[in-house]
N, C-alpha and C positions, 0 to 999 in steps of 0.2 A: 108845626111841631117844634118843642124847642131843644134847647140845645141837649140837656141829658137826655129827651125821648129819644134822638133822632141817634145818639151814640150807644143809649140802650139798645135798641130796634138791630142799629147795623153792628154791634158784638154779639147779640142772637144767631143773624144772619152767618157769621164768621162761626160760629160755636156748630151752628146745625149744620150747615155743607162740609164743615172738614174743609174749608177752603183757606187759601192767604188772603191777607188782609189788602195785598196790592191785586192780586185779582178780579175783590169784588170792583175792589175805586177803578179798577180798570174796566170791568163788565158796564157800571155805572155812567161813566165818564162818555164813553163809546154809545150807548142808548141815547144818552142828551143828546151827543149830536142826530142823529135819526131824530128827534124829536126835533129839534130845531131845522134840520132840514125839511122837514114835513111839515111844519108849521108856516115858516117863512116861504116856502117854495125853492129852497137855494137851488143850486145847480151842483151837479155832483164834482165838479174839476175843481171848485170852489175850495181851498182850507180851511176846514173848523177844528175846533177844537176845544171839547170843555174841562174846567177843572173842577173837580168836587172838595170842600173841605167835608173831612169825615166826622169831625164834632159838632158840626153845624147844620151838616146836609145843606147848605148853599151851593147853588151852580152857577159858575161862572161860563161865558159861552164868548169864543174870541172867534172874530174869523177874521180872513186878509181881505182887503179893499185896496182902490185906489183913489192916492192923494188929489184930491182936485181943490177947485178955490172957485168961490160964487156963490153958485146953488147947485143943491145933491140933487140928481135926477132920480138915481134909482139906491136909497137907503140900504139894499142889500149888497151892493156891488161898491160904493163910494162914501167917500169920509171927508169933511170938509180937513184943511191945512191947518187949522188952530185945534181942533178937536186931536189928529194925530199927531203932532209936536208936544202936545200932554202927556202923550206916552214914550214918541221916540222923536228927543228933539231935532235930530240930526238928518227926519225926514224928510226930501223935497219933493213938489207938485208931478205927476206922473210916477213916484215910488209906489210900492204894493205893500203896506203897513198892517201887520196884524193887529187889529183893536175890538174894545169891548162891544159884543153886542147883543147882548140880552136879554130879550122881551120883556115888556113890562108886566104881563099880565104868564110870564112860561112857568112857572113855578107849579100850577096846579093841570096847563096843558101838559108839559114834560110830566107827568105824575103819572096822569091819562094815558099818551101816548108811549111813554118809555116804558110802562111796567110789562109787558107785554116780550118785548126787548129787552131788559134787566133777566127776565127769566130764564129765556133762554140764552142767552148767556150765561149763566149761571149754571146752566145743566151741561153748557159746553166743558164751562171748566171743572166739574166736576168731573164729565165722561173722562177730561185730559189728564186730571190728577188720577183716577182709579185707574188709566191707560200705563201710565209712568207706572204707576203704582206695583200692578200688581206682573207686569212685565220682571218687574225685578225680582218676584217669588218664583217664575218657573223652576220648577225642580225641588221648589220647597212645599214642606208643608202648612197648610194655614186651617185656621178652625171654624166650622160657621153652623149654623142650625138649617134642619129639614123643614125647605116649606111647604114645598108640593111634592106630589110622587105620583106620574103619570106612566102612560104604557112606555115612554119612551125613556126616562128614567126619573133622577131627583134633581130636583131645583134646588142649592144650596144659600144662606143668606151670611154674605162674609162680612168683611171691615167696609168701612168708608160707603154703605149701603147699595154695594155691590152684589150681584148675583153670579153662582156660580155652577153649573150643570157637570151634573157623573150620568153620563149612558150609561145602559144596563152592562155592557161586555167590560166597564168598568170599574164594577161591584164586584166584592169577594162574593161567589157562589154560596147559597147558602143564604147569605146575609141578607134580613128584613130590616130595612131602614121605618124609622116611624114620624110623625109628624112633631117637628120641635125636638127632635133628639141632636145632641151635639159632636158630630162625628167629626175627623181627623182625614185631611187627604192631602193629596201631592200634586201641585198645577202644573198639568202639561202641556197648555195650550193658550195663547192669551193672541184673541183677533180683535180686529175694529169693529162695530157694528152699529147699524144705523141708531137701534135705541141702545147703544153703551158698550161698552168691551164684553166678550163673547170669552169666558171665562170657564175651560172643560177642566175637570176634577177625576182625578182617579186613586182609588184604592189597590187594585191589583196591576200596577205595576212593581217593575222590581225597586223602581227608587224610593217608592213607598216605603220597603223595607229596608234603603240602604237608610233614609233618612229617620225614622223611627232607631234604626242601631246605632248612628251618630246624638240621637238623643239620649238613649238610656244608658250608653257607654261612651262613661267621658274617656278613655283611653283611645277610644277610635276620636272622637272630635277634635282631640290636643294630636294626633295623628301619630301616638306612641303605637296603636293598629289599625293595620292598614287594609279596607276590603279590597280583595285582588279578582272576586269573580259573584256572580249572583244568580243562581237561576233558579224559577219561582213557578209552582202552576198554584195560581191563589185559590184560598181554602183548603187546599189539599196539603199540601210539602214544598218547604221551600231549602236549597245546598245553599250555604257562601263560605267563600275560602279566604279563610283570616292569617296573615303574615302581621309580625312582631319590626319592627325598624331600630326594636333597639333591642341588645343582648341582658338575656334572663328574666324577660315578658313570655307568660303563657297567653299568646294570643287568645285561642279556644278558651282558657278560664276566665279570661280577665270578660270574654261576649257571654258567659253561661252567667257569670255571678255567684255569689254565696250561695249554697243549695235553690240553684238556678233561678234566686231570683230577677237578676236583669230579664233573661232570656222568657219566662212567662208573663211580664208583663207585656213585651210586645208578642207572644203568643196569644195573650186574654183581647188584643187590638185588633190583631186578625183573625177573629170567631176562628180559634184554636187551630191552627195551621202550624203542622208540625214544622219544624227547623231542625238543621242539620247544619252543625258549626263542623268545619273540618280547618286541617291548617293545610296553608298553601304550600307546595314544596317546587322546588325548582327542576327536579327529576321529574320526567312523567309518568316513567312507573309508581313509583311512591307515589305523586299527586294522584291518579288515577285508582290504586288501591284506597288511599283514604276517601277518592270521592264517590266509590260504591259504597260506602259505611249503610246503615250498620252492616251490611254482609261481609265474611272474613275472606280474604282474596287467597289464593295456591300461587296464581302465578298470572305475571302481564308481558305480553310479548306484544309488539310494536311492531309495524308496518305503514310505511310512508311510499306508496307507488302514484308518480307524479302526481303528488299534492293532495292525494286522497288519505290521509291519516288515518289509520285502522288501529286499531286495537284490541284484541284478545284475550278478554278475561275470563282465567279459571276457576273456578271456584268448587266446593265440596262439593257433595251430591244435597247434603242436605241444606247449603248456604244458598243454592240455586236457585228459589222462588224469592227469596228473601231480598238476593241481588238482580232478581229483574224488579220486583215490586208488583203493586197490583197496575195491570194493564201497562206493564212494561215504565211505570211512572218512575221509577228508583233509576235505572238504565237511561231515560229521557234527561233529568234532570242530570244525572253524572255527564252523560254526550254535553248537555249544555255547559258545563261548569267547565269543562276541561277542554273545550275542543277539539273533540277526537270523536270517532266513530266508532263506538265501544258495541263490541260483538261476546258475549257471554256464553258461557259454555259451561257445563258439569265437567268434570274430571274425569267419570270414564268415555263421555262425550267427544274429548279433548283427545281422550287417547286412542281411542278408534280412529279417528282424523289423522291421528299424528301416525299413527301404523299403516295408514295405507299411503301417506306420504311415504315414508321409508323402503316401502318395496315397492313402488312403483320409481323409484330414484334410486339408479345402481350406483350413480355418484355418492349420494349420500349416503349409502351402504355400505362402498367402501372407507369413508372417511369416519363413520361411526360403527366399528366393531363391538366396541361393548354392549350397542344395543339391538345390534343386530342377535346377541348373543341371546338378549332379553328378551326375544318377540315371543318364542313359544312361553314364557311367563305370562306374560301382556295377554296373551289371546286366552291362556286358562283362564285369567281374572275376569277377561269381556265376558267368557261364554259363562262363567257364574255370573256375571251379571245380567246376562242375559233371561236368563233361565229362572232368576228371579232366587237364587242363591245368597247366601249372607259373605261377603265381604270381610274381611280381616282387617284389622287398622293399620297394619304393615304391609298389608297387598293394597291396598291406598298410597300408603308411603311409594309405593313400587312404580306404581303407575303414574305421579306427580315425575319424580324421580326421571322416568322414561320422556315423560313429553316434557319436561323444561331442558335435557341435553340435546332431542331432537330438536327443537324450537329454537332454543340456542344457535346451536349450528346452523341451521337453517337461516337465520336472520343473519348471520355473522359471514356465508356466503352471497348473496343478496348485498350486501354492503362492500365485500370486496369485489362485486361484479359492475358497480355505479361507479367506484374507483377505478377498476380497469375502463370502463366506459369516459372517463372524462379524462382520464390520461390520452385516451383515442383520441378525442373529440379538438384536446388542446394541442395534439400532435398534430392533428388535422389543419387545427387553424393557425400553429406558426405556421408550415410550410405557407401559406396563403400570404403572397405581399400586403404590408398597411397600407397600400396606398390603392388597394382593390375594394377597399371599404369606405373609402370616400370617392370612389367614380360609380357616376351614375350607368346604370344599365343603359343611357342613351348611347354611350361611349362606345358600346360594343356597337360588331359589325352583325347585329343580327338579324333575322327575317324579319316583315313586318307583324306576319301570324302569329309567331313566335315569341316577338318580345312583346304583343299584348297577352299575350296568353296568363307570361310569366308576368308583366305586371298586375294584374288581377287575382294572381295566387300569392301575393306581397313580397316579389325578391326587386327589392327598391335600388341596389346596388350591385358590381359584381363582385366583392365579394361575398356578401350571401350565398351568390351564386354558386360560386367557384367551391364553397363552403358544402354547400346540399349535396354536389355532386361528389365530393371524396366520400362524404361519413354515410349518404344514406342516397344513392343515383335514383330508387325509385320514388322519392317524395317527387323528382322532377318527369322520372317517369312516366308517373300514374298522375299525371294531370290532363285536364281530358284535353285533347288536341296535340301533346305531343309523343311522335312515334321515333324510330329507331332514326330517322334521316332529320327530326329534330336534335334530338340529341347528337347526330355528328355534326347541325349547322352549329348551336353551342358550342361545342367541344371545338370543332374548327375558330371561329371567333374569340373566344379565349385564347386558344393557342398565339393568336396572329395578334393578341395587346400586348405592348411592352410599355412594360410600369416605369416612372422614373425612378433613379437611384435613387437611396435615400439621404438626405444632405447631412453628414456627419458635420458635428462643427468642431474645429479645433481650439482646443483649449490652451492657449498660451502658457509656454512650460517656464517656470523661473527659475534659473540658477539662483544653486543656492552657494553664496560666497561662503567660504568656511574664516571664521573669524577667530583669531588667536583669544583666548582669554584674555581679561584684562587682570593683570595683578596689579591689585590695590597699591599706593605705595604707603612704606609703611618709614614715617619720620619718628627718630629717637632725637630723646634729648639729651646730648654730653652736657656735663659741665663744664665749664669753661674757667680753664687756671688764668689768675692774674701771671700777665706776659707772656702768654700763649693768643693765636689766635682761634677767631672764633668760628670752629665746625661750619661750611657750608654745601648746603644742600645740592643735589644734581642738578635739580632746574636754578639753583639761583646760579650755580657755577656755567651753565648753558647761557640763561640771559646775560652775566658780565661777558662771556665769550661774545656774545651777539653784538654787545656795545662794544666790545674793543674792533670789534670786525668794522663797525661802523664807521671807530672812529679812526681807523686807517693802523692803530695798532698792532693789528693781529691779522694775518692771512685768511682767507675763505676756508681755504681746509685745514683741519687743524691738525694732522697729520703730514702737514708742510714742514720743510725742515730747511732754514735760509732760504724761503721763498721760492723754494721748488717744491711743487709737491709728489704724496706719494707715488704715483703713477706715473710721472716724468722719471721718476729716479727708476722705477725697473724697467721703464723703456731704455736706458741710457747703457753704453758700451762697459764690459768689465773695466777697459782701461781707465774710464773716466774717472773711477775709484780709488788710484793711483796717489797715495798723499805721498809728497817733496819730503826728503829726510829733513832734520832738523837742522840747524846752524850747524854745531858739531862735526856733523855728518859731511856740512859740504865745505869745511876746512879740511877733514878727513884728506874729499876729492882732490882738495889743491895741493896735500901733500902726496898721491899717487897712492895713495892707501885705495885700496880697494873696499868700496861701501855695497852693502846688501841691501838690494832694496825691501823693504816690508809691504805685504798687500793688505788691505783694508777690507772686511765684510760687512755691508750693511744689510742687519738685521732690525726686524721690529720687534718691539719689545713691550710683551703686554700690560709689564708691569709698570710703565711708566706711558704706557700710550703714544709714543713715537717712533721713527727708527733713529736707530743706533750706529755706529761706527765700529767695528769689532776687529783689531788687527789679528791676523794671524801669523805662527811659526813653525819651524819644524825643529823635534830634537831627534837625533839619530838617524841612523840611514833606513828605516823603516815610516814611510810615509805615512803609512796608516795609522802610526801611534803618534801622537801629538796631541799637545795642549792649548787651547784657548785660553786667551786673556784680554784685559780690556785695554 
């Protein structure tokens, strides 16, 4: 073969399998060797390895030997020392060198014996590539033709010459598939199997149709809407609840279309199965009235008794068939859409119910007067409607009117009775120590009857325990084995555990220093007259105080006055303040003249920041009046 046939041949190959180009040279490559092992006899611990060029179809076939020197005993296993130094020179005698060894005559053996091996192979990596493959469409839909159509279902024929099987429970009812018709489905199942991946196809599921809606409406695909619910009985009617994610989208128009045609093209998909776009709402009532459409709703009253969700819908007398549907199909697919347990009722249906409620509940009688007032109304309009009498459109009005105030109320006690119930229940369980809910029930002192009893009915700790026996004594009551002298060994046993206190931690308190403001200060600039000196500041008049303190000119305090300071001068005796008269004064003395002496006050004075010397005198014989002077 030469070189274009051999590159012709293997981009056929490549073209028909849907395969990589490194798969086949790998499928190839891996047969040589089986081929060369089977030809030569190798031994399987043995390394081979061939290479293919794929322009050429040449194979090259290497195994590992060892380096010996002399004569080669066993050619499959040994390689003379000059022979592998050709290829790694840096080989010595006893090394394990991989080198060429490729039959002389393998070209048309490998032909022989690898086609066989090349094949399968080949069908492996396709199994692996349709595996990958189609693994990643679950949930989507893919297109393929009818090949077969047995009792058990259809045989699909997809991409990449895969097959793909719809059992019959997952055909639209109704629907006759034909041989070679090109139908549309949604893979929900993708397994291994011995002849290929095991590929199930369904039409009547619901993602069938979520996926057909992401197709014909780009507003759901770009996720401007969003499906919130889906429920589907295929061929027949399908609800789904469309919510908007962004403000002034009509969800519901944008899935109908222009004179609905989005919405009939994936109708004409599902051999005409009606659909029912409603919008999602956040309210259940609302939600719940639009998802009985088309029936027109009176009234939805709700009921949630431990986790059973009921609902009560009213409707006219003549919306009643309309809102169950045929064979309760409308009602089924609503229950599904909404999660609720949707219970439907006529209106005078509603109000017969709602009136023997009322008189059989004195509570409720007295708390609704007004319609109590109303019952002999209520009961004329039953018994016309009994009797098969015609109805008035305001004795309708009358009866809506009566059961949505009873219902009302009714629902609105029911809900302040779950409030008073968990106000109890929370009452219940502060009183009960934290630290009775993490000690195991071994802790207690109890019987041994006893505490397997109670393990086995699940109270794991005490306080569960302690728990069951305030809010509800006969949950522990009525368990079988214990009696009245159980419950007092309980009750004793609790009694007699003392919980540890609970470790309060203290929180380091921080004073808090109360800190004077800082006022900023605030430097003006004087001018400065020639011959004047120049303005200085507080801190620079501080710092030269600081240096003269230093430099022995100036005292420590600087309210020192001749190196006494302030505080020694008002320790000091009034006498001490005694200043000597003048010269004058004590020639005065030596001429017998009598001299007065003058007392001195020392005052501080804030206007100059030191103290002062202050003489005083007295004029006139009234002591109290007199002048200061300096």
């Amino acid at each position: 073969m030469t070189k274009n046939d051999f590159a012709l041949a293997f981009n056929e190959i490549l073209e028909e399998k849907q395969l990589a180009k490194d798969v086949i040279v790998t499928a190839i490559e891996s047969a040589m060797v089986s081929a060369y092992r089977r030809a030569v006899n190798a031994s399987t611990a043995q390394h081979v390895e061939a290479k293919l060029d794929p322009d050429t179809g040449h194979v090259i076939v290497y195994a590992e030997k060892e380096v010996v020197e002399g004569n080669v005993v066993d050619q499959r296993t040994e390689v003379l020392l000059e022979e592998a130094r050709k290829v790694h020179p840096d080989v010595q005698l006893g090394d394990m060198a991989i080198v060429e060894t490729t039959p002389a005559d393998f070209g048309r053996v490998a032909a022989q014996t690898a086609r066989q091996v090349i094949q399968q192979r080949i069908r492996e990596a396709e199994r692996s590539n349709q595996m990958q493959y189609f693994e990643r469409q679950v949930g989507e839909i893919v297109s393929g033709l009818v090949q077969a159509i047995n009792a058990q279902g259809a045989t699909i024929g997809l991409d990449m010459k895969a097959e793909g099987v719809m059992p019959n429970n997952q055909k639209i009812p109704g629907e006759r598939l034909k041989l070679h018709d090109r139908v549309r489905a949604v893979v929900m199942e993708v397994k291994d199997g011995t002849r290929g991946p095991q590929i199930v196809l369904s039409r009547a599921h619901r993602n069938f149709l979520r996926r057909l809606l992401e197709n014909e409406v780009p507003e759901i695909y770009h996720g401007i809407v969003e499906i919130r619910a889906i429920s589907r009985e295929p061929g027949a009617r399908a609800k789904v609840a469309v919510s908007a994610t962004q403000a002034g989208i009509d969800p519901v128009g944008a899935c109908v279309g222009i004179k609905g045609v989005r919405i009939q093209a994936i109708v004409k998909e599902l051999h005409d199965e009606k659909i029912d776009i409603i919008q999602w709402d956040q309210d259940p009532i609302i939600y719940i009235s639009k998802a009985i459409s088309p029936a027109r709703v009176s009234g939805v009253y709700l009921a949630d008794d431990e986790g059973a969700k009921t609902a009560t819908v009213v409707v006219g007398e003549d919306q009643l068939s309309l809102a169950i549907g045929r064979d309760g199909q409308n009602a089924r697919l609503a229950a599904k859409l909404t999660g609720w347990r949707i219970d439907i009722k006529s209106l005078s249906e509603a109000a017969g119910d709602t009136l023997n409620k009322l008189q059989n509940n004195a509570e409720l009688m007295a708390m609704l007067p007004a319609a109590v007032e109303a019952i002999p109304q209520i009961q004329e309009i039953l018994a016309k409607k009994a009797e098969g009498r015609s109805i008035m459109p305001e004795e309708y009005t009358a009866l809506g009117q009566f059961v949505d105030r009873v219902e009302r109320r009714t629902i609105q006690i029911k809900e302040e009775a779950v409030r008073a119930e968990e106000e109890r229940t929370s009452a219940a369980r502060a009183d009960i120590p934290a630290a009775a809910f993490t000690m195991p029930l071994e802790q207690a002192n109890l019987k041994e009857h006893v505490f397997n009893i109670l393990i086995e009915a699940g109270f794991e700790n005490v306080g569960d325990l302690m728990y069951s026996l305030k809010t509800d004594q006969n949950k522990v009551l009525g368990l079988s084995g214990i009696g009245s002298k159980a419950i007092q060994n309980i009750e004793e046993a609790l009694a007699a555990i003392v919980f540890p206190e609970p470790v309060v931690e203290e929180v380091p308190v921080v004073e808090e220093v109360a800190t004077s403001p800082v006022i900023p200060e605030v430097v003006v600039e004087v001018p400065i007259v020639p011959g004047e000196e120049k303005p200085v500041s507080k801190k620079q008049a501080e710092a030269k105080k600081e240096a003269k303190r230093h430099a022995g000119e100036e005292p420590e305090n600087e309210f020192a006055k001749d190196g006494v300071s302030l505080d020694e001068l008002f320790k000091m005796k009034p006498e001490t303040f005694q200043v000597p008269a003048a010269d004058d004064d004590a020639d005065d003395k030596k001429k017998g003249k009598k001299v007065k002496k003058k007392g001195v006050a020392l005052e501080f004075d804030e206007g100059l920041g030191e103290v002062v010397g202050r003489k005083k005198h007295k004029r006139g014989d009234d002591s109290t009046t007199g002048e200061d002077w300096e």
